[in-house]
GUTOR-150224 format. One line per 8 residues: number of its first residue (from 1); for each residue x, y, z of N, C-alpha, C, O, CB. Coordinates in pm, whole numbers. Each point is the difference from the previous one (the first is absolute). Glycine has a CB too. Layout:
<nodes>
NUM	X:Y:Z:X:Y:Z:X:Y:Z:X:Y:Z:X:Y:Z; ...
</nodes>
This chain:
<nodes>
1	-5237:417:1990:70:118:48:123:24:-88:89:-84:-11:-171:45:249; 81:132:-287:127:96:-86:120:-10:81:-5:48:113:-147:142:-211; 274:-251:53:113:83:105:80:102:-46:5:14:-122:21:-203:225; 21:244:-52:34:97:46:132:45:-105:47:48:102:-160:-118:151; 188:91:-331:119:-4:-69:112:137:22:-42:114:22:-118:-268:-193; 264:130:164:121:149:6:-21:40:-86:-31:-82:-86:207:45:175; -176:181:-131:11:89:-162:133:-64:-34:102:6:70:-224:266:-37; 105:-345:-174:121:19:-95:103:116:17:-46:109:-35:-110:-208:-116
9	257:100:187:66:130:-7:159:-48:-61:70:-98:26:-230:228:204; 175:-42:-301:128:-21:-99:88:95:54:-47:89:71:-64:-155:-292; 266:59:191:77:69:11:66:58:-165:5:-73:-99:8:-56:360; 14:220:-260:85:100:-109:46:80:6:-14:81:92:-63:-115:-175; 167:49:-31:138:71:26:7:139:-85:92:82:-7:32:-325:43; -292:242:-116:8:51:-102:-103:126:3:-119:1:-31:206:-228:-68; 21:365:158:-61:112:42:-156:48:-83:-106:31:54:377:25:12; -235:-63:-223:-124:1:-85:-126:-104:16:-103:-5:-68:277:92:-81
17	-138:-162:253:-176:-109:23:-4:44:160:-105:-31:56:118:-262:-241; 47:335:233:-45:85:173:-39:98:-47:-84:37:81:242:-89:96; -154:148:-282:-30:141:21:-175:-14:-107:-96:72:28:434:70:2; -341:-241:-139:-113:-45:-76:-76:-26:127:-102:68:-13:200:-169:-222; -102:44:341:-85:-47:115:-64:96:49:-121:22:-5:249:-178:60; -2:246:19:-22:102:86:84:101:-26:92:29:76:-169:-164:75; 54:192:-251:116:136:-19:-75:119:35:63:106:9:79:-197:-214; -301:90:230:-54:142:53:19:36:178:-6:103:67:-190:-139:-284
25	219:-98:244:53:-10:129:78:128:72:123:-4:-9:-113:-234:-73; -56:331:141:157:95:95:112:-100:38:112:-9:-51:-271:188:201; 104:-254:-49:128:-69:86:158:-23:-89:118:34:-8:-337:-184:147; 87:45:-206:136:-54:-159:37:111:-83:119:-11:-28:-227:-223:-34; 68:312:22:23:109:-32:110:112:23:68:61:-83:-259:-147:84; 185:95:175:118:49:87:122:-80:25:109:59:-1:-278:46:102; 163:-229:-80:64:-130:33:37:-36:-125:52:-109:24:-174:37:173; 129:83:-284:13:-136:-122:64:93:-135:-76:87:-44:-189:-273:124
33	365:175:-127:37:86:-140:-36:-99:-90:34:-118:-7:169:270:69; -314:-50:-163:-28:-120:-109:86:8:-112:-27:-62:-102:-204:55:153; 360:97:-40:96:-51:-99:85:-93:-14:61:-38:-100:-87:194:92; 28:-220:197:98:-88:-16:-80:-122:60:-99:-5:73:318:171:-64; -133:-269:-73:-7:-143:35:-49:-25:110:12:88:85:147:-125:-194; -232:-91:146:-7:7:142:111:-139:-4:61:-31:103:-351:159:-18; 303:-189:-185:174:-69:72:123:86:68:87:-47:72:-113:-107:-273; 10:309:156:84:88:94:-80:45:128:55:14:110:74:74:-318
41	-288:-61:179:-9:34:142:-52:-112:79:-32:24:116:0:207:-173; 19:-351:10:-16:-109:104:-116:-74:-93:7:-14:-122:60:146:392; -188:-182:-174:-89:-102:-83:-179:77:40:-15:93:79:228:-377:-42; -292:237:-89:-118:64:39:-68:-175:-57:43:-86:-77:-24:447:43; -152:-344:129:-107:-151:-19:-103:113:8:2:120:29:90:-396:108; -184:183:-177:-157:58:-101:-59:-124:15:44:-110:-36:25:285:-178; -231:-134:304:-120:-29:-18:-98:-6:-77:-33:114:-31:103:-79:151; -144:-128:-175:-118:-36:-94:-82:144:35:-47:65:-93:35:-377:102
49	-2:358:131:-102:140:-39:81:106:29:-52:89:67:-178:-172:-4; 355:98:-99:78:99:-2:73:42:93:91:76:-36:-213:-42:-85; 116:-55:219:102:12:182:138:-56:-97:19:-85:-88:-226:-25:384; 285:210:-224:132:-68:-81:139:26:201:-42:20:114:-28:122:-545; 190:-153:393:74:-7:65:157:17:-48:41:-80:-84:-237:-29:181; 262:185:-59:110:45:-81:77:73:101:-35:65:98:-82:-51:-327; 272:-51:161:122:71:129:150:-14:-114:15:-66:-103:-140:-66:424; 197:206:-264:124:-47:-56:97:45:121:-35:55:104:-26:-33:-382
57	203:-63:234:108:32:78:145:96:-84:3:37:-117:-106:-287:256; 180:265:-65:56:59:-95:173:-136:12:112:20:-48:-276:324:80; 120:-457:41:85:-71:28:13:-114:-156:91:-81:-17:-145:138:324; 4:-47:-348:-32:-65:-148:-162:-80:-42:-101:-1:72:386:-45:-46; -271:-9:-146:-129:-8:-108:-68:-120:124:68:-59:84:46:103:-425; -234:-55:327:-114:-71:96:-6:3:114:-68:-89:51:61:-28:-168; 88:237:224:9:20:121:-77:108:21:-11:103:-67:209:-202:88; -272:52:120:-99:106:48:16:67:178:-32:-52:106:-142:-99:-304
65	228:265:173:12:79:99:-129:41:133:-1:22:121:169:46:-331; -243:-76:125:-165:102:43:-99:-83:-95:-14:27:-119:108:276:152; -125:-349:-3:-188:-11:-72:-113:28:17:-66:-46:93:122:-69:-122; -106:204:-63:-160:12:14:-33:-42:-74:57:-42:-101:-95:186:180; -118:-147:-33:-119:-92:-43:-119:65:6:-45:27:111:147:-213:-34; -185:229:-214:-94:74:-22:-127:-133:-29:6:-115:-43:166:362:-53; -275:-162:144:-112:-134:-29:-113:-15:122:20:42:114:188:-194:-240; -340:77:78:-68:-21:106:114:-102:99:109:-54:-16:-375:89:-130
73	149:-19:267:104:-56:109:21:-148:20:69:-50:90:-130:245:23; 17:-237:-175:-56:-178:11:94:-33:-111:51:-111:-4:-343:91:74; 316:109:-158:88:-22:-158:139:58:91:104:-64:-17:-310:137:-261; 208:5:341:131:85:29:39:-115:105:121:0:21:-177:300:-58; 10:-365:85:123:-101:112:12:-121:-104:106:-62:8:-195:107:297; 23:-76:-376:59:-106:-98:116:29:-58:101:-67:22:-299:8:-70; 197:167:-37:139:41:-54:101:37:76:109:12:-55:-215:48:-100; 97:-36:278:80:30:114:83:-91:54:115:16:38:-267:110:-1
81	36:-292:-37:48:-114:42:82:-87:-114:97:-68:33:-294:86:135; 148:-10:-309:35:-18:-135:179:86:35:103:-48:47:-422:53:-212; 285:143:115:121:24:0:128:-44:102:111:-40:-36:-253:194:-73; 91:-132:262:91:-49:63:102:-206:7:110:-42:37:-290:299:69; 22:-333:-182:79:-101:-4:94:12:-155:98:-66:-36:-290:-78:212; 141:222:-227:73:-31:-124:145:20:-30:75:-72:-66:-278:116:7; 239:114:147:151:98:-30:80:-45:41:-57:-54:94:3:228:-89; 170:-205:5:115:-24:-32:43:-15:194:42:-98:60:-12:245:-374
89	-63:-9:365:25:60:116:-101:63:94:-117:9:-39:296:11:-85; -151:19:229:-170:35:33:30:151:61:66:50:91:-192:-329:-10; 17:333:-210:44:194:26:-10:26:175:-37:-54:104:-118:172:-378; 234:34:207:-7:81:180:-147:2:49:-29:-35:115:230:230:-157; -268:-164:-23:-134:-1:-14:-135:30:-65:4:-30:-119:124:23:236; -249:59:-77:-68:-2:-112:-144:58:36:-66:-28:100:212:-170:-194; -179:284:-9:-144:114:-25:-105:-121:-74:21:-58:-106:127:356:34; -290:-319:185:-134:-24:-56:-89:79:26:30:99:67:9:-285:-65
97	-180:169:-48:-86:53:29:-24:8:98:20:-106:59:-60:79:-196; -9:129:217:-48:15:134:-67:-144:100:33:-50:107:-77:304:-231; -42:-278:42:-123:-112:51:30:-161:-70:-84:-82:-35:-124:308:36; 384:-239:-5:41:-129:9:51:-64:130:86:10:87:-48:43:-305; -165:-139:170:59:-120:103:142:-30:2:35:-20:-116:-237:-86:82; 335:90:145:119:-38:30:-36:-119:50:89:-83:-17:23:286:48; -226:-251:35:43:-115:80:117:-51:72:9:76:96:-141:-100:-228; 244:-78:142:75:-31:112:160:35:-88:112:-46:18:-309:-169:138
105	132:340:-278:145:42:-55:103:87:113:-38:105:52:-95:-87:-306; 263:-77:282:50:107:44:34:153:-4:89:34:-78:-70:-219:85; -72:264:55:26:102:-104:-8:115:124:-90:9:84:-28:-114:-357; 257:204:258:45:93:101:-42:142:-20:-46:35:-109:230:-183:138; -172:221:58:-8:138:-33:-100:16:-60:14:104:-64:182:-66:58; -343:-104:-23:-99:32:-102:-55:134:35:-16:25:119:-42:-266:-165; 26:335:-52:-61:153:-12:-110:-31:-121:10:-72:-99:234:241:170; -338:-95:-29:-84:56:-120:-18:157:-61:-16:98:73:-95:-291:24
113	115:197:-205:57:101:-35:-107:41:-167:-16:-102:-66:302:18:227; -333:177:-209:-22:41:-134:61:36:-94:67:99:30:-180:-71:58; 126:-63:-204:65:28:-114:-145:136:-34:-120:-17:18:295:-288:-107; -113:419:44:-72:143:-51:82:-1:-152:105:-47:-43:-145:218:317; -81:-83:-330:40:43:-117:-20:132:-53:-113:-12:-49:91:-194:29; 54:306:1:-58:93:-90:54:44:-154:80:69:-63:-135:-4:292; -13:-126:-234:-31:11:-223:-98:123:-6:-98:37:64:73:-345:-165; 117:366:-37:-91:124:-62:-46:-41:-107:-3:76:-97:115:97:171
121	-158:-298:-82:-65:-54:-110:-159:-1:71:-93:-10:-79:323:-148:-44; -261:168:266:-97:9:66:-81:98:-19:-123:-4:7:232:-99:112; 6:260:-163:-74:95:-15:-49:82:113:-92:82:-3:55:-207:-171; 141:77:314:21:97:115:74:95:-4:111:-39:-34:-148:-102:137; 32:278:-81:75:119:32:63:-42:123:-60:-55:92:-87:229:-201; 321:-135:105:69:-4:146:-16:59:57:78:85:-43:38:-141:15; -184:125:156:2:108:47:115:100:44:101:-44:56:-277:-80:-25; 163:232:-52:127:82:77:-30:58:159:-87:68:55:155:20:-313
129	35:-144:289:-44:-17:175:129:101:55:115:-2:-44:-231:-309:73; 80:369:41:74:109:85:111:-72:57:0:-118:35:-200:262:27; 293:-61:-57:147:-52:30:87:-91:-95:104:-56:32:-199:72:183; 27:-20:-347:99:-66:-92:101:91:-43:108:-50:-34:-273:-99:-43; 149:285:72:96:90:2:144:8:45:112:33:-41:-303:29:45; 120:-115:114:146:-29:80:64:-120:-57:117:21:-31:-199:68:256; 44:-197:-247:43:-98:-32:153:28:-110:-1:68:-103:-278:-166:161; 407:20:5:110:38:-83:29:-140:-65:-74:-86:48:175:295:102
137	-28:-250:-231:76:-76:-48:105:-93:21:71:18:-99:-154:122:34; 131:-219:125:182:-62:63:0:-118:-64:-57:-105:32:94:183:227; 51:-47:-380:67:-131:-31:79:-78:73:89:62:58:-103:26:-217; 12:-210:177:20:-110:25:222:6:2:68:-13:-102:-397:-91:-28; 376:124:255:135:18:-7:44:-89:149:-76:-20:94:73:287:-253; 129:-305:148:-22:-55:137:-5:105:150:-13:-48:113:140:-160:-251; -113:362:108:-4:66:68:-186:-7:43:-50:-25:110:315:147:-209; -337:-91:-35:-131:-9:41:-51:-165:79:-55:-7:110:25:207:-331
145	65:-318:133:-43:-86:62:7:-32:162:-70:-55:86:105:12:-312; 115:123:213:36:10:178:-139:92:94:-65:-38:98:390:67:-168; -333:78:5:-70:85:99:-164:-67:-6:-70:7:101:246:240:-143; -230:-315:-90:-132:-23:-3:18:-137:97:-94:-28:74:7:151:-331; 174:-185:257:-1:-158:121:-6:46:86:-76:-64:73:196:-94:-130; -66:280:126:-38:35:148:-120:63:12:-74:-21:96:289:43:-40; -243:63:-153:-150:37:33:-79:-52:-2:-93:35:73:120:83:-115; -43:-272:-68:-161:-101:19:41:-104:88:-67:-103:-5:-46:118:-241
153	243:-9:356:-25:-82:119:-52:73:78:-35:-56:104:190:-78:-121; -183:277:8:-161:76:85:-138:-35:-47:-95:-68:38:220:279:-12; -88:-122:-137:-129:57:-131:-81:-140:-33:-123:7:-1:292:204:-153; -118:-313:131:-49:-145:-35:76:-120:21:68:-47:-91:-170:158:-58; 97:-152:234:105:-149:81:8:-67:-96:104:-38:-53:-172:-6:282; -101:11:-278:-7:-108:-144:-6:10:-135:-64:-67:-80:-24:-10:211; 175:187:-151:33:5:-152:2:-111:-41:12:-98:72:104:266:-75; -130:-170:-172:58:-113:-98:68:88:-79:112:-47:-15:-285:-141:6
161	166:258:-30:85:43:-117:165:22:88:-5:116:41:-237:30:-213; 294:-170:189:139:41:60:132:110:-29:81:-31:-87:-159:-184:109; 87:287:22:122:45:-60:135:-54:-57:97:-34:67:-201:151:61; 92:-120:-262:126:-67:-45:-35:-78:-118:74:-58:-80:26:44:306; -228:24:-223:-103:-98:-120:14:26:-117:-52:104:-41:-115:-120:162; 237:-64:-210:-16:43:-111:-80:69:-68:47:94:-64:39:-222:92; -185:109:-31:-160:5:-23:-36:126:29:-87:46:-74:35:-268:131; 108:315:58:-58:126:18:59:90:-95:112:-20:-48:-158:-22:278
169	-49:174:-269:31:51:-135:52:127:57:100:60:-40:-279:-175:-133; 85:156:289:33:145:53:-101:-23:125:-83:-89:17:145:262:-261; -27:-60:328:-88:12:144:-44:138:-15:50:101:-50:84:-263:223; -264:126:-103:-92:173:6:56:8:118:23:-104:62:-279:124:-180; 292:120:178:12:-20:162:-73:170:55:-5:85:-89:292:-285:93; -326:230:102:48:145:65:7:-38:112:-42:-95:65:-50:264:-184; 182:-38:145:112:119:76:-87:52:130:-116:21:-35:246:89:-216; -117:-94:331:-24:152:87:66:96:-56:21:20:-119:-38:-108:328
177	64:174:-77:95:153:-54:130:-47:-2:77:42:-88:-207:156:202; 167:-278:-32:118:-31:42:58:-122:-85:116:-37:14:-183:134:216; -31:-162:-329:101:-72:-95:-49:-158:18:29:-92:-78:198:279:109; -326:-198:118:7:-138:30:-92:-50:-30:-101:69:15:214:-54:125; -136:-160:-197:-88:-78:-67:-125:12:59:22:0:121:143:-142:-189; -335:155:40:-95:-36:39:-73:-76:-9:-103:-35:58:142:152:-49; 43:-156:-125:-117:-104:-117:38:-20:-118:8:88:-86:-192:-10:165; 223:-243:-98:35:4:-149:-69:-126:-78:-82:-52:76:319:173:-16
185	-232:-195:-197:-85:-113:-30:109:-9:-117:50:106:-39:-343:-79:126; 333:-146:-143:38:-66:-137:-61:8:-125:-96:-74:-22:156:-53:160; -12:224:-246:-67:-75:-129:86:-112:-79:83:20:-89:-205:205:57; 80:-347:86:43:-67:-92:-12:-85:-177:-62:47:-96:81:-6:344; 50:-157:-247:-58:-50:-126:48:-145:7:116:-41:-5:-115:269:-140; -126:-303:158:-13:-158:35:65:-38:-162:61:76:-75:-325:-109:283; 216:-142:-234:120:-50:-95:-150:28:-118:28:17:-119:222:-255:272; -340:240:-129:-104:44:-96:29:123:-100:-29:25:-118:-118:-113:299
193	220:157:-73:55:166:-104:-136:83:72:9:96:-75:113:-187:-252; -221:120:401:-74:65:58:20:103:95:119:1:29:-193:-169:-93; 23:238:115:35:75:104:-33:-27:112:-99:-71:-19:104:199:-104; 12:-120:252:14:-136:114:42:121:108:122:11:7:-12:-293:-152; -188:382:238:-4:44:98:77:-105:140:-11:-121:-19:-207:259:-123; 272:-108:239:49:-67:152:52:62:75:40:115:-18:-9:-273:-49; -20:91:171:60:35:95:6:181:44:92:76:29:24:-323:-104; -257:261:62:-54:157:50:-28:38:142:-108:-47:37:2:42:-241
201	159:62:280:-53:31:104:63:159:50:57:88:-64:-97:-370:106; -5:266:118:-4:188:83:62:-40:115:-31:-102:63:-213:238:-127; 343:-47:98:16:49:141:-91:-21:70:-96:38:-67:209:102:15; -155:-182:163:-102:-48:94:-44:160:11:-100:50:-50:201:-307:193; 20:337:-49:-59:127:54:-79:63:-178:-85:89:1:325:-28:266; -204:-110:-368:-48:157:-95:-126:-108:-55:-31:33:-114:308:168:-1; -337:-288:152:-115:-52:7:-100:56:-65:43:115:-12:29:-183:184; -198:67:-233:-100:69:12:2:156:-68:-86:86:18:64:-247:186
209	153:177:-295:-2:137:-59:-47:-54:-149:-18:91:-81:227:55:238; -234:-301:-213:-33:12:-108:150:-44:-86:-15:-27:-120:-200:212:194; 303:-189:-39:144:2:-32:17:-162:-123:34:-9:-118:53:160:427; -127:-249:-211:-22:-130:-50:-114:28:-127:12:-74:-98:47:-60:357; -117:189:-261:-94:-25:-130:91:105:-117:15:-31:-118:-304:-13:267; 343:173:-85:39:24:-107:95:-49:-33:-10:-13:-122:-78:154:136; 176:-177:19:97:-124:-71:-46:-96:-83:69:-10:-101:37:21:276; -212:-96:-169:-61:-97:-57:-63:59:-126:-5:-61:-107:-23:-61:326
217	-36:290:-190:-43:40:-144:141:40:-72:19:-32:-117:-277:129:190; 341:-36:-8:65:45:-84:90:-148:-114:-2:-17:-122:2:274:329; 63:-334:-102:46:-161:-104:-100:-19:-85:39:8:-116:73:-154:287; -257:118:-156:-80:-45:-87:42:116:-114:76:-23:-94:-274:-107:264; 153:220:-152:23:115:-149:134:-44:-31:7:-4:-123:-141:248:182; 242:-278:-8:131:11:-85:-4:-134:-83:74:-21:-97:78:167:279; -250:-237:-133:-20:-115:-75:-52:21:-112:52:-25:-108:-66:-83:274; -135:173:-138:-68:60:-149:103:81:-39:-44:-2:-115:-211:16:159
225	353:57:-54:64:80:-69:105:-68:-123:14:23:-120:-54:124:345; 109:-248:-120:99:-97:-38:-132:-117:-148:34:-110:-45:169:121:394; -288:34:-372:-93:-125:-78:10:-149:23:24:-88:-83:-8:239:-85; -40:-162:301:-39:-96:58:-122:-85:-25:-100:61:40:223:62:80; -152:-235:-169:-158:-31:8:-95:16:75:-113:49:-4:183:-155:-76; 19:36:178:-121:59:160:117:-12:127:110:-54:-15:-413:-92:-57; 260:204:189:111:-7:93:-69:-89:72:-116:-28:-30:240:245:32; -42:-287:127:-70:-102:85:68:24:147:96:75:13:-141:-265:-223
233	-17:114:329:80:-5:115:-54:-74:67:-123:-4:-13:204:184:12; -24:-262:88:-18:-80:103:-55:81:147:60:88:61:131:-241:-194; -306:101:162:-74:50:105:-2:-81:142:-74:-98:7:-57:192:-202; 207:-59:300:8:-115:120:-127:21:80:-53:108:24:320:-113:6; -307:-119:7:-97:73:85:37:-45:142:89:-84:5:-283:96:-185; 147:23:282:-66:98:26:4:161:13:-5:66:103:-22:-264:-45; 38:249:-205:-21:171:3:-79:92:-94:10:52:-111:195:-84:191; -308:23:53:-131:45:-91:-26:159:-94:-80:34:-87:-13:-195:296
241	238:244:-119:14:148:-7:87:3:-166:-12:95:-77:29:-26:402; 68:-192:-354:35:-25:-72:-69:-8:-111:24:83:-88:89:-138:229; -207:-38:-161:-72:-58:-92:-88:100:-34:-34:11:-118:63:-231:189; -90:327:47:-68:88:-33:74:113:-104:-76:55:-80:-44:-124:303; 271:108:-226:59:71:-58:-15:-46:-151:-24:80:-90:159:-25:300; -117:-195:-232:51:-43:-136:-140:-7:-76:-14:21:-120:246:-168:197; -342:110:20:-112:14:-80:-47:128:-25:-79:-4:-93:31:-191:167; 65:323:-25:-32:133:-17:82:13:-162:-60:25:-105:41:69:411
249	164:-117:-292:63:45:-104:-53:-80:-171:33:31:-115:178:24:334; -291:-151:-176:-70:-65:-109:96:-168:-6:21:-50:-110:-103:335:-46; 116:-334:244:42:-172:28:-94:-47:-2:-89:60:61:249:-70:65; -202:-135:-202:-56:-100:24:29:-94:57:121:-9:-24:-178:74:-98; 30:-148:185:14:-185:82:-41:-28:-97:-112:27:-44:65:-78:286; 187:-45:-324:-45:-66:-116:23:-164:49:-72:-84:-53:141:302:-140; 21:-257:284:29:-138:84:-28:5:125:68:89:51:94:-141:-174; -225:2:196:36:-59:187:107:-90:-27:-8:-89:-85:-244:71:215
257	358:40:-55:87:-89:-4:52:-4:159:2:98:76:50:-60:-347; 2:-213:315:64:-7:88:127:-39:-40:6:-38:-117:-187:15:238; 342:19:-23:88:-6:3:52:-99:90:-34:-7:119:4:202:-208; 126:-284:23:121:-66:121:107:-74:-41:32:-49:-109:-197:22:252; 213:29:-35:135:-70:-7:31:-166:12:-62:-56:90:103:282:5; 44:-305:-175:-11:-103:7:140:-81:22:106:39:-50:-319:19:-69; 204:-169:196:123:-62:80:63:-17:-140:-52:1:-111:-33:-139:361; 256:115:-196:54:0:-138:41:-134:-20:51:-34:-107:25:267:103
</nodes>
């Protein structure tokens, strides 16, 4: 009988042998600047069949804030278990594949969620969807951040993108007559340099006018406009009305991924 062995998995610091692995990757792609070091953005480990694992902090060189872990799932808790004995500290927490085993890992708040992509290297047309018209513009001020925090503690409880985020570039939003928010979404830009849709949502009552999708088309176009490679967004589930929007506009499920939090 054969036994059984761990994948070899190495750690490096050296952004040009993570991106040689997996640089067609979205995730890493969105997540990961391949201009800089990963001694600035933290450390990444790599699997014999390519599952890799990578995070940084902005607290200094080999600290990991967040880690994900791309890879089959049997490869993705090795490097999970690898990385966590290895770091220094033990991140806030951390993105695997959907269909990894956790076993008796502690792990809080877990969500599952999709990483989407839409690339015009695919050779999809965006569609133009009614009510992008309306769609206006609001840069990012603390007057706006003020008014968009009170509206997605209606519109969406569980934002991620936050008001105040560095990271956000501009907000699509519309108006009624009277001036007041119905619906707004983030275009942002992750540390990849990509374009990075969030924290989109509607007025409960203005529901069902279509409002939420045109927001989502209209960011995506300002992404293609801005020459973006491809734009991406995080998909929570359970929202199927959701997923149905992003796949109309031409999104792919390029990851299943789950989410959680870890004791500190």
């Amino acid at each position: 009988m054969i036994a059984m062995t761990e994948p070899v998995i190495r750690r490096t610091e050296a952004v040009g042998e993570l991106f040689a692995v997996a640089g067609t990757d979205y995730l890493l792609r969105s997540d990961a600047a391949p201009e800089e070091s990963l001694a600035q953005q933290g450390v990444a480990f790599i699997a014999p069949d390519g599952g890799f694992a990578f995070g940084g902090s902005a607290d200094g060189p080999g600290l990991v804030d967040w880690l994900t872990v791309v890879g089959a799932p049997e490869t993705a808790r090795a490097l999970l278990d690898h990385a966590l004995a290895e770091l220094p500290r033990t991140p806030h927490g951390f993105s695997v594949p959907r269909e990894t085993d956790l076993g008796p890992l502690a792990a809080a708040e877990l969500e599952h969620w999709d990483f989407m992509a839409f690339d015009p290297a695919w050779g999809v047309e965006l569609p133009a969807l009614p009510g992008e018209e309306r769609v206006a513009e609001m840069m990012p001020s603390a007057e706006a951040d003020a008014e968009i925090g009170d509206f997605l503690k209606v519109a969406n409880p569980s934002h991620s993108a936050k008001p105040g985020w560095e990271g956000i570039e501009a907000w699509g939003v519309v108006r009624d007559a009277e001036g007041a928010l119905l619906a707004c979404g983030a275009y942002c830009r992750r540390e990849g340099g990509n374009g990075y849709l969030a924290s989109i949502g509607t007025r409960p009552e203005a529901r069902g006018q279509g409002l939420g999708a045109a927001v989502s088309a209209w960011l995506t176009r300002r992404s293609l406009a801005n020459g973006d490679a491809f734009c991406a967004l995080g998909h929570w589930h359970p929202n199927e009305p959701a997923r149905r929007i992003y796949a109309r506009l031409g999104f792919r499920t390029t990851h299943r991924m789950k989410s959680g939090r870890l004791p500190a």
